[in-house]
DRENDO-1510 file (C-alpha; in Angstrom, 1 decimal, always signed):
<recs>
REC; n; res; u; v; w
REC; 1; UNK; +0.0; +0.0; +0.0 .
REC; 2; UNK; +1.7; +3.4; -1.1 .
REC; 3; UNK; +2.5; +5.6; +2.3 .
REC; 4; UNK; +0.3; +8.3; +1.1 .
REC; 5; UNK; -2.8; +5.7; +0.8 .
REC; 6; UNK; -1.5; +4.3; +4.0 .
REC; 7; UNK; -1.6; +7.6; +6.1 .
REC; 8; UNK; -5.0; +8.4; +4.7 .
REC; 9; UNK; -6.6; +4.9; +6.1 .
REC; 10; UNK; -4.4; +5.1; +9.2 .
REC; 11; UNK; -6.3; +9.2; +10.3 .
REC; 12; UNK; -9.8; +8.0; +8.6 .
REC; 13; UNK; -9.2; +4.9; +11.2 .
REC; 14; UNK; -8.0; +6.9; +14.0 .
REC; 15; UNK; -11.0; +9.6; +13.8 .
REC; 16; UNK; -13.5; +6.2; +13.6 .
REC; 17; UNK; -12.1; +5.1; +16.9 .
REC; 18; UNK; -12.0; +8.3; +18.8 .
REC; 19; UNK; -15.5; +8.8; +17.7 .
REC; 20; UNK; -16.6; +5.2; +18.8 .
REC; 21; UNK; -14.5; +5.8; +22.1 .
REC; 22; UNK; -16.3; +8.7; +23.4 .
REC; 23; UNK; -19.6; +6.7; +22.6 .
REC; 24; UNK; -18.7; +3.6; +24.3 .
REC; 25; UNK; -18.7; +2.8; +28.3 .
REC; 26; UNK; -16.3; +0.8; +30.2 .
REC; 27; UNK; -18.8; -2.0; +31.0 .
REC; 28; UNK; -18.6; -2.8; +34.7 .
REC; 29; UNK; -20.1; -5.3; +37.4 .
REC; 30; UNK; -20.5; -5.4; +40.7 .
REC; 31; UNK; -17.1; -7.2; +41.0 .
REC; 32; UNK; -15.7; -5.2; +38.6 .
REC; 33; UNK; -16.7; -1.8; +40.5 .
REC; 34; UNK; -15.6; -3.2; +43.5 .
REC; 35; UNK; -12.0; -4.2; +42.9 .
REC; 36; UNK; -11.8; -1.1; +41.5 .
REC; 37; UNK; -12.4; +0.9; +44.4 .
REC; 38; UNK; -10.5; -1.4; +46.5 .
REC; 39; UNK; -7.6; -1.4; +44.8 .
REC; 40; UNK; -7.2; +1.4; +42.6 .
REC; 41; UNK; -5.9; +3.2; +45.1 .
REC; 42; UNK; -2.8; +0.9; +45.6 .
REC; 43; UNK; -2.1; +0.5; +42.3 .
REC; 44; UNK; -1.7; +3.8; +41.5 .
REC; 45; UNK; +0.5; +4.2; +44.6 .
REC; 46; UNK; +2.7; +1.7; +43.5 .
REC; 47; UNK; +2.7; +3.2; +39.6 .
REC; 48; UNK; +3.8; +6.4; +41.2 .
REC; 49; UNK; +6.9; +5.1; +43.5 .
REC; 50; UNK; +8.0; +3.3; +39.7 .
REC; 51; UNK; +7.4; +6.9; +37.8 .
REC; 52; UNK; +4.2; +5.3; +36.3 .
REC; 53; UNK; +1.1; +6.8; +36.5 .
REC; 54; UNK; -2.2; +4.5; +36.7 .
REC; 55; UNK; -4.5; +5.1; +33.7 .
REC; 56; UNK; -2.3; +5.4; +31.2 .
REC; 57; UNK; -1.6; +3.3; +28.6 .
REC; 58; UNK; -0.9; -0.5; +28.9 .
REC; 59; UNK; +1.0; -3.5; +26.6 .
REC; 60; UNK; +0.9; -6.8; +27.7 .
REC; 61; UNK; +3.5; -9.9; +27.1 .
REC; 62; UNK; +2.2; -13.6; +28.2 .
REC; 63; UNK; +5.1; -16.1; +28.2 .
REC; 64; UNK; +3.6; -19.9; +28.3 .
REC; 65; UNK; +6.5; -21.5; +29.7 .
REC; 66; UNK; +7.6; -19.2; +32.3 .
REC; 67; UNK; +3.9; -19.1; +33.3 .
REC; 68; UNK; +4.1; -15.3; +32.9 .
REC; 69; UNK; +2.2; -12.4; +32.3 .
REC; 70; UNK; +3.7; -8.7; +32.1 .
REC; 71; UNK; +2.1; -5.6; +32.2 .
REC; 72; UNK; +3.5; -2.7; +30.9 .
REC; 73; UNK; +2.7; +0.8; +31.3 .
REC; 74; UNK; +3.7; +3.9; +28.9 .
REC; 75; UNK; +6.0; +6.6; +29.9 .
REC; 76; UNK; +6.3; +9.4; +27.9 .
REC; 77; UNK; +7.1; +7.5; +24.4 .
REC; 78; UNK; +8.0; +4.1; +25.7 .
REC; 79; UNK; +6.4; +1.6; +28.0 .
REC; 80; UNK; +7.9; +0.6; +31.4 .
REC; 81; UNK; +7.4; -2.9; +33.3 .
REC; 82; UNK; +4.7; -2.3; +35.9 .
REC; 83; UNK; +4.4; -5.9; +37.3 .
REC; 84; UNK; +5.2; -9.5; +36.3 .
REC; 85; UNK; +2.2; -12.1; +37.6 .
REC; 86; UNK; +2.3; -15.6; +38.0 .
REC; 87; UNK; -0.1; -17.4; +35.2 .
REC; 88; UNK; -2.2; -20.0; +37.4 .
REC; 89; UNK; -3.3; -22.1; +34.7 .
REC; 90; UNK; -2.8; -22.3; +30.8 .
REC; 91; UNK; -4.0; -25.8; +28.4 .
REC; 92; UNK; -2.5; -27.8; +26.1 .
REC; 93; UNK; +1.9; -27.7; +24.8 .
REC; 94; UNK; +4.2; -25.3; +23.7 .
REC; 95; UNK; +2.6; -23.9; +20.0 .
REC; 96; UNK; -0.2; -22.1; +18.9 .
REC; 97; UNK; -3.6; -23.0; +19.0 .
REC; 98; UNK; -5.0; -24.6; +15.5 .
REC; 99; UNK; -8.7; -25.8; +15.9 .
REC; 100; UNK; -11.5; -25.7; +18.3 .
REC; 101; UNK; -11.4; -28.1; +20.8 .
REC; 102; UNK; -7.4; -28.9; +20.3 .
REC; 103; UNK; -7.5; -27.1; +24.1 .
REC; 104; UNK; -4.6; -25.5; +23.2 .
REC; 105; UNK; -3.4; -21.8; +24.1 .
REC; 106; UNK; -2.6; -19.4; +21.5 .
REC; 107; UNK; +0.4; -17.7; +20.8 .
REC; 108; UNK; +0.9; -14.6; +19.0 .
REC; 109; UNK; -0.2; -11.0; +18.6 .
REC; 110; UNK; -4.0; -9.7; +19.6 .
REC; 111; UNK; -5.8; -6.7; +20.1 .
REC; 112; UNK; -8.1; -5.9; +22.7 .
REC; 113; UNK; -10.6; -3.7; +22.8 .
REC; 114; UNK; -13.3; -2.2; +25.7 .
REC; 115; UNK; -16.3; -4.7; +23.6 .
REC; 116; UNK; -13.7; -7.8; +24.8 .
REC; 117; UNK; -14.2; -7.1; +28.7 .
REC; 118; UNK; -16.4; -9.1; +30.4 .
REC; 119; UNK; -17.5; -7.9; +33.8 .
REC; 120; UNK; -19.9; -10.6; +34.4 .
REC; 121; UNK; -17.8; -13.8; +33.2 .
REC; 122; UNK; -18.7; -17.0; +35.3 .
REC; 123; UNK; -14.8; -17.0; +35.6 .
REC; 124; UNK; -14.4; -13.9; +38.2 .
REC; 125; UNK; -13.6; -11.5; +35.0 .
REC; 126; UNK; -12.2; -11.7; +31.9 .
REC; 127; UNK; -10.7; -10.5; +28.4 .
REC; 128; UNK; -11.5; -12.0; +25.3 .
REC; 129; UNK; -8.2; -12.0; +23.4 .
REC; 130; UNK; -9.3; -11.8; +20.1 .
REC; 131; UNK; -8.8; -15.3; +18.4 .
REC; 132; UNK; -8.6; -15.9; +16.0 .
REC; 133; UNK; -7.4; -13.2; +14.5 .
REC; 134; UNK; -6.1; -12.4; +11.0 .
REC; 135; UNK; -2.9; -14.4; +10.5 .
REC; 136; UNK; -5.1; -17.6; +12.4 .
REC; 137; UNK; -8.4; -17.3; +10.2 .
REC; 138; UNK; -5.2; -17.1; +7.1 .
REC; 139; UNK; -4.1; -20.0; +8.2 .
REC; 140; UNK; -7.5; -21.8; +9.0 .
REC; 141; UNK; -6.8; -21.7; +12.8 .
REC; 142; UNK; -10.7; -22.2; +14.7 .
REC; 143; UNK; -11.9; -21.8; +17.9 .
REC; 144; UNK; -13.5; -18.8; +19.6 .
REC; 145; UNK; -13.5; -17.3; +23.2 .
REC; 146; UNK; -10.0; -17.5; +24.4 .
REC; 147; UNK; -9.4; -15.3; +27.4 .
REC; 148; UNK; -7.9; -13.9; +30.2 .
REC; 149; UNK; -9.8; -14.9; +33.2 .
REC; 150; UNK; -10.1; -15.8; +36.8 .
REC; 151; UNK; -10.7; -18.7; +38.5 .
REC; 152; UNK; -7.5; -20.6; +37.8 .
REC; 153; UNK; -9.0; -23.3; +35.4 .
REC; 154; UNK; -8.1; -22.9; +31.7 .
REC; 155; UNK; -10.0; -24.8; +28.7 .
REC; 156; UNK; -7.8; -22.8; +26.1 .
REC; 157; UNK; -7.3; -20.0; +27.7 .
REC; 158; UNK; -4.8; -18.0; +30.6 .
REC; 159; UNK; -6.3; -18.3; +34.2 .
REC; 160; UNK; -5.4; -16.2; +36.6 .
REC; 161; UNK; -6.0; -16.3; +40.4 .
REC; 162; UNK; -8.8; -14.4; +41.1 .
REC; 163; UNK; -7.1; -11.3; +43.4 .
REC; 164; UNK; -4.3; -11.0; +40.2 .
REC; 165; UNK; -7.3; -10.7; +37.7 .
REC; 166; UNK; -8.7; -7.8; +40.3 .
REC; 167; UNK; -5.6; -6.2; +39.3 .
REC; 168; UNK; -5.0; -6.6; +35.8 .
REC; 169; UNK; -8.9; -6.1; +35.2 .
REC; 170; UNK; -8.7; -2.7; +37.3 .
REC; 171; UNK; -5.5; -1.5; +35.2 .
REC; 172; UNK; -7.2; -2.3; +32.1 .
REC; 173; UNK; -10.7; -0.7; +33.1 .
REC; 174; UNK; -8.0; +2.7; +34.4 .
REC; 175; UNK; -6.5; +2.6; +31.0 .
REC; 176; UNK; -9.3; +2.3; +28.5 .
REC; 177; UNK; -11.0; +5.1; +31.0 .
REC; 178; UNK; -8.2; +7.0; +30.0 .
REC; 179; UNK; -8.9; +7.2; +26.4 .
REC; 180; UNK; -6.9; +4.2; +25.0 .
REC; 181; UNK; -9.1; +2.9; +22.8 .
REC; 182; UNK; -7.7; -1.1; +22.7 .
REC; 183; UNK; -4.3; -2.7; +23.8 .
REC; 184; UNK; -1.7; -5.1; +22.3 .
REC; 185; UNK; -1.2; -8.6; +24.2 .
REC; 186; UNK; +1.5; -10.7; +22.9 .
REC; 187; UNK; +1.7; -14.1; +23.1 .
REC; 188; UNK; +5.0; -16.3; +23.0 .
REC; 189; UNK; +6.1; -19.6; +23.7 .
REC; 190; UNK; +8.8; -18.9; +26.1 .
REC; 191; UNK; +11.4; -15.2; +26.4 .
REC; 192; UNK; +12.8; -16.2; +23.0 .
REC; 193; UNK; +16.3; -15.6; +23.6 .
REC; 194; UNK; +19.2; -17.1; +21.4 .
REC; 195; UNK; +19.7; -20.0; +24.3 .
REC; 196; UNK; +15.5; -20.9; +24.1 .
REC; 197; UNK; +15.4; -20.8; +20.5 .
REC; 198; UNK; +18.6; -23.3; +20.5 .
REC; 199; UNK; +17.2; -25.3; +23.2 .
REC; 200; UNK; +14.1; -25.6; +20.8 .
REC; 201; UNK; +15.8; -26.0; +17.8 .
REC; 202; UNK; +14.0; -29.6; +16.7 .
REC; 203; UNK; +10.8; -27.8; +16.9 .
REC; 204; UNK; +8.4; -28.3; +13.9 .
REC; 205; UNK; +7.4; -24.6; +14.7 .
REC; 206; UNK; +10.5; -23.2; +15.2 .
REC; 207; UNK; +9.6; -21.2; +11.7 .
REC; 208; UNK; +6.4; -19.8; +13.3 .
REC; 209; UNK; +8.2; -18.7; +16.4 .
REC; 210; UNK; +11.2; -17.5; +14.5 .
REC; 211; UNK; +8.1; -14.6; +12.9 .
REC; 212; UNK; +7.1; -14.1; +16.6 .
REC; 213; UNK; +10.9; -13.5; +17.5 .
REC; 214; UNK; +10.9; -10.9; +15.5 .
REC; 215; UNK; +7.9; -8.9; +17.0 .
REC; 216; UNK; +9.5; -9.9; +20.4 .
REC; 217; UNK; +12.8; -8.1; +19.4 .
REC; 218; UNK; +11.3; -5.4; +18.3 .
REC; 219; UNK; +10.1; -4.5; +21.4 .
REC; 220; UNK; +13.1; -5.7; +23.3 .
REC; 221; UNK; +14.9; -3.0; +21.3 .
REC; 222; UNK; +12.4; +0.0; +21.6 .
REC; 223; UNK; +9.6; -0.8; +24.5 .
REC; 224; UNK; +7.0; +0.4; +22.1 .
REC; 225; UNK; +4.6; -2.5; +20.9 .
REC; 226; UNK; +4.9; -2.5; +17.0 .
REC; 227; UNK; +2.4; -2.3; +14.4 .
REC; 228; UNK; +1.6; -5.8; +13.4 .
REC; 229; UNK; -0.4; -6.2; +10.0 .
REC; 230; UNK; -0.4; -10.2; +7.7 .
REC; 231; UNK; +2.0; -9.7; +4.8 .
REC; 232; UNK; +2.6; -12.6; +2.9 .
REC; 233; UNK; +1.4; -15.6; +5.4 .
REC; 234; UNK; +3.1; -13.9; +7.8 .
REC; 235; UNK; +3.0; -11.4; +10.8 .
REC; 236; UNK; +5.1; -8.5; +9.5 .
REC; 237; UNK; +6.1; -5.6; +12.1 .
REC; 238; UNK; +6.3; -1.6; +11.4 .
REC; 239; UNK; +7.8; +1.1; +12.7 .
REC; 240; UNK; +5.8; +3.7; +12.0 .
REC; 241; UNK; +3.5; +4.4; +14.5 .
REC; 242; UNK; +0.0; +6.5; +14.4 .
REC; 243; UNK; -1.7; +7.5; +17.2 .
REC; 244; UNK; -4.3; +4.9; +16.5 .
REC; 245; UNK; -2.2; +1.8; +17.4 .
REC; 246; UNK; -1.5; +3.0; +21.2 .
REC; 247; UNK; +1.7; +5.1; +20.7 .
REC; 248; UNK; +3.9; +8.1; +19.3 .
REC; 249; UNK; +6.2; +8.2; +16.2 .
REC; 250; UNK; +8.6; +5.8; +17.5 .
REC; 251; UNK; +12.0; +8.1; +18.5 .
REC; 252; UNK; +15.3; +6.7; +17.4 .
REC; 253; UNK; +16.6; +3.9; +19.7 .
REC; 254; UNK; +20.0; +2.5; +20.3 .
REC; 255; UNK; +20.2; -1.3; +18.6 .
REC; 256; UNK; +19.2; -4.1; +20.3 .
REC; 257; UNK; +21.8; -6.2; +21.8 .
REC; 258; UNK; +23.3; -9.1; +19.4 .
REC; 259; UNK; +21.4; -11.9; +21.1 .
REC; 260; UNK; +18.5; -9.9; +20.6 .
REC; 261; UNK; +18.7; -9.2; +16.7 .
REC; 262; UNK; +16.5; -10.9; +14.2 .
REC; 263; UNK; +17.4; -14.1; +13.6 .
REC; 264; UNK; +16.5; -13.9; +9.5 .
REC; 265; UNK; +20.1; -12.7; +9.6 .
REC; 266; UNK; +21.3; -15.9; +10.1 .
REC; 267; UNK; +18.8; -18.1; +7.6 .
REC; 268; UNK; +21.8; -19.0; +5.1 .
REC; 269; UNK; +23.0; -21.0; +8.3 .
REC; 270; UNK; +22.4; -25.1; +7.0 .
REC; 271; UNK; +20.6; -26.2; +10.6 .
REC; 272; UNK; +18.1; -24.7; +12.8 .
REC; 273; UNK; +20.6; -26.1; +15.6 .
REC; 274; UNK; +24.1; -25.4; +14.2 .
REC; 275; UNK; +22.8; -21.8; +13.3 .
REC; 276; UNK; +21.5; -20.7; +17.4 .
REC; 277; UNK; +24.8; -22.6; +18.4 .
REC; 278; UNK; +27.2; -20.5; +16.8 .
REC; 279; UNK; +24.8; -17.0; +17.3 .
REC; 280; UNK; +24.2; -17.9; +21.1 .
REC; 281; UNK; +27.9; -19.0; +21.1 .
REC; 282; UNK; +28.7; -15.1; +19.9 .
REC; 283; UNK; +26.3; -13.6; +21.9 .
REC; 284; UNK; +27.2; -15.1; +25.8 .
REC; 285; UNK; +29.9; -12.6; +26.3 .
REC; 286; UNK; +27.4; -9.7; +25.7 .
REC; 287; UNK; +24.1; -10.6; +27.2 .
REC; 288; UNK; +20.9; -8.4; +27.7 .
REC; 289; UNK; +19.0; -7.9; +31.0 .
REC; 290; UNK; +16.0; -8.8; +29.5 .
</recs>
């Protein structure tokens, strides 16, 4: 799509969502309502002694194998880790979901808007993540209401213990409150460093998660979520940012550390295995924090 065309859809899209915004309420429960009072307080205390301010903003990463699920909270042009919680309960293996009923998790990259909160869930609360979304319906992935909830019992979905989805539901209510019209949850196997994606390097979906490593570095190397469209079977990432997709232009950042680069640098390597050997191999003596 030619820039100029691309601009034009990205403002007409941007002035669609304000408008819905300002006609659509934060649906809320009794639940709902009261977690928030009860603990909005304390979150935004805590926001404040990391610099972060409650209701703005929010990104969250979910990491299967770690049982992980970060919150992140924008800062100016970037986002900053509010809080890591433990994941009680996900189904199914490592890989992304592929049909209804397989009671696996997905993994990848979802949107979620204030229509995908559910105050009233038989599971405490929940999010509907959004699968499956374009690159699964491309690939003829099925099933249908995959969430974040409560209640720590999973069918397909992340479960959470009931006082951590008071929390994460109460930031997200504070956020969308605040005027972001829908967040970015991304979904990955495991922290796909150079010594994971060697350690899974028999994988039959280590070319799937070698297109969600890129995404993953991307924010590794600016902490703003990119812009994820389907180009060519496959999720492609952008750095050009409207207002509409949750952030600023993105400013110019430093390079991401070597383990962290994309790994389509090293494709003309023969192996999957030989090729993270020799980059992790490279990389050990310079090692990110995260």
């Amino acid at each position: 799509m030619p820039i100029v065309q691309f601009i034009v859809v990205c403002l007409l899209s941007l002035s669609f969502a304000a408008s819905a915004h300002t006609e659509t309420t934060i649906p809320r429960s009794e639940i709902s309502r009261a977690a928030y009072q009860r603990l909005a307080p304390q979150l935004a205390q805590a926001m404040q002694e990391k610099g972060l301010q409650l209701g703005q903003p929010l990104f969250i990463r979910i990491f299967k194998e770690e049982n992980e699920l970060e919150v992140w909270i924008k800062k100016e042009l970037a986002y900053e880790l509010f809080e890591t919680y433990s994941i009680c309960k996900y189904s199914g293996n490592l890989g992304p979901k592929l049909q209804e009923g397989d009671g696996q998790s997905p993994e990848g990259f979802y949107t979620v808007s204030v229509t995908a909160l559910n105050p009233w869930s038989n599971f405490h609360l929940s999010f509907n993540l959004g699968f499956p979304n374009e690159y699964d319906r491309l690939h003829k992935r099925t099933g249908n209401a995959l969430m974040v909830h409560g209640k720590c019992a999973s069918a397909g979905c992340f479960a959470m213990n009931d006082f951590r989805i008071e929390e994460i539901y109460t930031i997200v209510d504070a956020a969308l409150s605040g005027g972001q019209d829908q967040f970015s949850v991304h979904i990955f196997p495991f922290r796909m460093t150079w010594d994971k994606m060697a350690q899974y390097a028999d994988s039959p979906w280590i070319p799937f998660w070698e297109n969600l490593k890129q995404g993953y570095d991307y924010f590794q190397g600016h902490r703003i979520p990119p812009m994820v469209t389907v180009q060519e079977q496959q999720y492609a990432f952008h750095t050009f940012h409207p207002i509409l997709f949750g952030s600023d232009l993105t400013p110019e950042q430093p390079e991401p550390a070597q383990e962290e680069r994309s790994i389509a640098e090293f494709r003309i390597k023969p192996t999957y295995e030989k090729r993270y050997a020799q980059v992790n191999d490279s990389a050990s003596k310079n090692r990110s924090p995260l």
